[in-house]
Every structure is written in structure tokens, then in C-alpha cells.
C-alpha positions in Angstrom: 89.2 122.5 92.6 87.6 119.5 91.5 84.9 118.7 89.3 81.8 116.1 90.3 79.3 117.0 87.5 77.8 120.2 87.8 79.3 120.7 90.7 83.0 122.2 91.3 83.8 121.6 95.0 87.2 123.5 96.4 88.6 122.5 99.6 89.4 125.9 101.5 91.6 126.5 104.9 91.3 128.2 108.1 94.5 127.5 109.7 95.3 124.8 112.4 94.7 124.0 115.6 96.3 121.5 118.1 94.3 119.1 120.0 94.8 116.4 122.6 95.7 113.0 120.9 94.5 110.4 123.4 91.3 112.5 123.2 91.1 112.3 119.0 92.0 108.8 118.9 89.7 108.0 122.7 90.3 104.4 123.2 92.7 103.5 120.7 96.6 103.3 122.3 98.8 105.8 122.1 101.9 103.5 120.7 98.9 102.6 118.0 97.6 106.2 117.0 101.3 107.9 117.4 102.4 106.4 114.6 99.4 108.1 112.2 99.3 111.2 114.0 102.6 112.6 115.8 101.8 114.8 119.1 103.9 117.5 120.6 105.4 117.5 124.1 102.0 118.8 125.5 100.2 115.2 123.8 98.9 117.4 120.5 98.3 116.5 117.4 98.2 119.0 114.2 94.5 119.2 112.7 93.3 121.3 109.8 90.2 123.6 109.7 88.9 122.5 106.1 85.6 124.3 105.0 84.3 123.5 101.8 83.7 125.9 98.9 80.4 124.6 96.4 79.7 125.5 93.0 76.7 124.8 91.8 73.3 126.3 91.3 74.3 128.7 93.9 77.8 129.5 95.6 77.9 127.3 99.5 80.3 127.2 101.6 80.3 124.2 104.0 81.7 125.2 107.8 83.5 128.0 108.3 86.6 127.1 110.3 87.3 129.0 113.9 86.9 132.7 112.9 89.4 135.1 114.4 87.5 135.6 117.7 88.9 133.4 120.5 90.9 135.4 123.3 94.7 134.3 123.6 94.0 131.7 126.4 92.5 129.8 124.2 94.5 130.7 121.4 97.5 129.1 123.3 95.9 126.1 124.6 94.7 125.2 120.8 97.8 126.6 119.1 96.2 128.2 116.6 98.1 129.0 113.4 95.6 131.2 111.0 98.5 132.6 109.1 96.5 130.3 106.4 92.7 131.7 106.6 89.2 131.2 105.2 89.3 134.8 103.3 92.6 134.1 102.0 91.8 130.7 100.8 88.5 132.2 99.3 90.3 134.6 97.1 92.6 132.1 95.4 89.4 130.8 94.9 88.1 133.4 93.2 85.1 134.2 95.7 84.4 136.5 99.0 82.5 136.8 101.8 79.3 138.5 100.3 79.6 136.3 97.3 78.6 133.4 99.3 74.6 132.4 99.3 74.5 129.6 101.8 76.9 128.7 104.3 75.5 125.0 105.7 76.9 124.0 109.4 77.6 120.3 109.7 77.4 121.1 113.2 77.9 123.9 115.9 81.3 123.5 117.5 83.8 126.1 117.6 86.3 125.1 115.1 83.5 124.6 112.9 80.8 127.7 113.5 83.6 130.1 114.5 83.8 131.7 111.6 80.1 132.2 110.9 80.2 135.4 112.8 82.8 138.2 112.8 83.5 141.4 114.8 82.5 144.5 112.8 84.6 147.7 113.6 82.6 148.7 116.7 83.2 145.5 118.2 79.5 143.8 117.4 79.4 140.5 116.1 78.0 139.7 113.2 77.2 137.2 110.2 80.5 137.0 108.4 79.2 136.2 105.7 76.3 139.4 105.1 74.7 137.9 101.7 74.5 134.3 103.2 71.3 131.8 104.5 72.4 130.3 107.5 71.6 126.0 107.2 71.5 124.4 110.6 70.0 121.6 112.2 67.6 122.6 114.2 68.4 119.7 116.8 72.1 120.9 116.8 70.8 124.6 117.3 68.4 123.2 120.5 71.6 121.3 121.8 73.8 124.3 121.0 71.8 127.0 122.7 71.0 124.5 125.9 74.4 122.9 126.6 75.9 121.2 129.6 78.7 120.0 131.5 80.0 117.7 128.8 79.5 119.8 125.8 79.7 123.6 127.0 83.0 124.4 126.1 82.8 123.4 122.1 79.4 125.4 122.0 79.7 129.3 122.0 77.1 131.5 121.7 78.9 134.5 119.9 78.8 132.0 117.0 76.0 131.5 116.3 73.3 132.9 118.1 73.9 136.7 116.6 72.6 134.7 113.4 69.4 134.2 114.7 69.4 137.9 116.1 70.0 138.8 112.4 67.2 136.9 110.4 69.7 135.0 108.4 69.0 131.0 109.9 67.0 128.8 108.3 66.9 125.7 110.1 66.9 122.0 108.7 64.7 119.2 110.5 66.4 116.2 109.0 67.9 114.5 106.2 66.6 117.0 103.2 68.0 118.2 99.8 69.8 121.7 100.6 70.0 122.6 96.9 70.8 121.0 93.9 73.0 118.1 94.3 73.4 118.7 97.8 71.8 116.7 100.4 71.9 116.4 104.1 72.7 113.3 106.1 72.5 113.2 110.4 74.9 110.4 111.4 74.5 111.1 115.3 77.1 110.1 117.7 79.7 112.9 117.5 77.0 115.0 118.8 72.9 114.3 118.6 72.4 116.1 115.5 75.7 115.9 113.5 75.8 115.2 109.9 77.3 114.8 106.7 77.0 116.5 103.2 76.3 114.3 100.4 77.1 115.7 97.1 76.4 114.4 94.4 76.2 115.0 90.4 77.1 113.0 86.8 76.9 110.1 88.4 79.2 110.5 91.3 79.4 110.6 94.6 81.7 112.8 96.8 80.9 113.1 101.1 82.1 116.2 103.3 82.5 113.8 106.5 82.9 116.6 108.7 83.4 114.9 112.1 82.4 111.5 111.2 85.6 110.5 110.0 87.9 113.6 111.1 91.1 112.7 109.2 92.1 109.3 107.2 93.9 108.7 110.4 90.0 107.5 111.1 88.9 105.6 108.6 89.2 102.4 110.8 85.9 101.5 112.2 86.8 101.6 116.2 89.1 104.7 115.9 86.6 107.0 117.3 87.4 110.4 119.1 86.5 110.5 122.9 84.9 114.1 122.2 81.8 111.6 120.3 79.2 112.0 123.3 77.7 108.6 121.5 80.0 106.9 120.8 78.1 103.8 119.9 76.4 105.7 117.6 78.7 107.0 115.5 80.1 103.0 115.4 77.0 101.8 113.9 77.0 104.9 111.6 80.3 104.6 111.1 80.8 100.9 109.8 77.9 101.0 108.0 79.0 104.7 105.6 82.7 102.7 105.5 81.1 100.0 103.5 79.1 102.6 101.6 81.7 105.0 100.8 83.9 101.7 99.4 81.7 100.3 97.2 80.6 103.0 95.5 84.3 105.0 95.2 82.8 108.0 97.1 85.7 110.9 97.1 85.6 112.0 100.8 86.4 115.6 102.2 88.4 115.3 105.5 87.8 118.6 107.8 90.5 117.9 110.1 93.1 115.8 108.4 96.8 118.0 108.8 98.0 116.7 105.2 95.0 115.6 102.9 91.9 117.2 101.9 90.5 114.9 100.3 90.5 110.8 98.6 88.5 107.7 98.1 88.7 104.9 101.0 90.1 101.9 100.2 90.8 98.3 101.2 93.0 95.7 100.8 93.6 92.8 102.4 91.0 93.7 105.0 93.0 96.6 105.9 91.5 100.4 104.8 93.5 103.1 103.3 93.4 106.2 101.4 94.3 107.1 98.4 94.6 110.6 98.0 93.7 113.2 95.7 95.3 116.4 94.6 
């Protein structure tokens, strides 16, 4: 757990997954990304699922990780090791599923929406989380529920759309204050509609980067994951939070990263690093 403020912000996990490297790193070489992100002999590279546990005026959870309903085929082409999971990582920190108030997507895509829903015991799927408001943008939720050829296969409907069905979205139409000390940001570029979380409280500064900047194997501006349908976008967005995030010592929340939940960027030398915290 760490404290920012009012705010008590505890990095949670829901396992692993495996994905291709040339497509996390897109343009960048693989004798240049290899050496930040071993693959196996399929061209994978280890990725968490981090959600984010919030305390503050009322109990958040940012993401939900994958959820425990993909079949086995895809199960073995992602690798998936949930021996580690979201409810497990919630009870060591001292919370549940119905204790959670507001579970905020930073955007729709499978590892990141899976575990919004959940199987009940006749096999309907439900909100996992039955005590929760749903936050999601509602541009992401148009994309989502209209996808196409590009962007199909990260979208399923099981995870979100039974949310919906159950009265429990409320949708966001923008940068906007989610509750206190917890704001919104769209950055674009991974998909139309992704964003950020800003957190903030006492004076500080923390950022749940979510896809923006998926593991500190990212934090240089041009490596960029060839799943970013704008690629350009995220760029400008991109160099721009880099800066941001440097001056003012943000402490930044990396979903994906295998090793490191969470540090401050820095640079020296011209050259950006991160200095992790515990």
C-alpha cells in the first residue's frame, strides 16, 4: 500500500499473460527491446495484469484484470498464469468483491474489462463486482459494442455488455473528476477513447498509465505497441505526459510491467529510467 494524502492506493494482481513482443514493442527492433523484455521461443514476453485498489472517500478499484472466463484456446495462446488472482490479491488487501463501490475502466479490452463480469453458478454472467458503479467512457463503450476488423478480438461483449443489462454503468463523456482526488484523463492513440487516472491528494501526484505507458520497458517516447490503432496519437500524448510526469515526480502505476508496479520516471543524461518503488 502506499500513501498519497488521503488516498491509500494498493497495486493488486490478476496473473499473467504472454503476449507477442515485436507486437508490444511495434517498430522498435527486436535486438533493441529483447534486451528489456525477454520473449519465449513462441516471441512472448511476460506481462502483468495490475488493477488498482483506491482508498479514499469511497473504496475503487481501477481495471479488473482478465477474469476467469476465456476458453483454453485462448488460455494457451495467452499463457495465462492466474495462480495469482484479483480476489486473492484483494483479501491481503483487506477488501472483497461487494466491498468495492466503483470499479473505473481505463478502457475495454480483455485483459483489462475481463474481470468486470463473472459466471454465477448457473452459468449467467454477471457484474463481479454486485455493490459496484460501473465508470466507462462512453466513446470506449460506442467503440467497444461496434468493433471491427482491427480491434474485434480485444473487445468481448461478455464483458461488458451484461453491465449495461444490469443497471450498474454509468458512463463518462470526458476528462471529469470521478470522486475525490480522482480524475479522468483520455490520452487517445492506444484506442479512441483510452485514458489515464490522475490521482491526486497532499500535494502529490501519482498516474495509473494503464496502456499509455504499459511497463517501464516504455517510458521512451517512440517505444509504442503496434496494438495503438493511433499511433501518432499516443506520440504526441506520450512525449508531452513524459515531460509532465518528470517534472513534477508523478509516482506512476504500470498495468503490465512483469516486475514493477509502480515508480517515478527519471532522466539522466537525456536517457529516462525508473526508479522503482516498493
Amino acid at each position: 500500500m502506499i500513501r498519497l494524502g488521503d488516498l491509500e492506493l494498493t497495486p493488486l494482481l490478476d496473473g499473467f499473460l504472454r503476449l507477442d513482443g515485436g507486437a508490444m514493442f511495434g517498430i522498435v527492433p527486436k535486438p533493441l527491446w529483447e534486451r528489456r523484455a525477454p520473449s519465449d521461443e513462441r516471441n512472448r514476453i511476460t506481462l502483468a495484469m495490475r488493477p488498482l485498489l483506491v482508498r479514499g472517500e469511497r473504496l475503487m478499484l481501477i481495471d479488473a484484470g482478465v477474469g476467469d472466463k476465456m476458453d483454453a484456446r485462448n488460455t494457451e495462446i495467452y499463457a495465462f498464469d492466474r495462480r495469482e488472482n484479483l480476489d486473492a490479491t484483494l483479501g491481503r488487501a483487506g477488501a472483497a468483491r461487494d466491498d468495492i463501490e466503483i470499479v473505473l475502466a481505463s478502457h475495454l479490452h480483455f485483459d483489462h474489462a475481463g474481470g468486470f463480469t463473472a459466471a454465477d453458478r448457473d452459468g449467467r454472467i454477471r457484474p463481479t463486482f454486485g455493490a459496484a458503479r460501473y465508470v466507462i467512457s462512453h466513446g470506449e463503450w460506442e467503440d467497444a459494442t461496434h468493433p471491427h476488423e482491427r480491434n474485434r478480438a480485444s473487445y468481448l461483449a461478455e464483458n461488458f455488455v451484461p453491465l449495461l443489462e444490469a443497471g450498474v454503468v454509468d458512463f463518462s463523456r470526458g476528462d471529469e473528476t470521478v470522486m475525490a482526488g480522482v480524475r479522468i484523463r483520455r490520452t487517445g492513440g492506444h484506442t479512441r477513447f483510452h485514458q489515464i487516472v490522475y490521482l491526486e491528494s497532499g500535494g502529490k501526484t501519482a498516474v495509473f498509465a494503464a496502456d499509455l505507458i504499459p511497463t517501464t520497458a516504455h517510458v521512451d517516447e517512440p517505444w509504442i505497441m503496434g496494438y495503438d490503432l493511433y499511433p501518432m496519437e499516443t506520440l504526441e500524448f506520450k512525449r508531452a505526459f513524459l515531460r509532465e510526469a518528470i517534472d513534477g515526480e508523478y509516482l506512476i502505476f504500470f498495468e503490465h510491467d512483469p516486475t514493477i508496479a509502480a515508480g517515478y520516471i527519471r532522466e539522466t543524461n537525456r536517457r529516462k529510467h525508473v526508479e522503482a518503488v516498493s
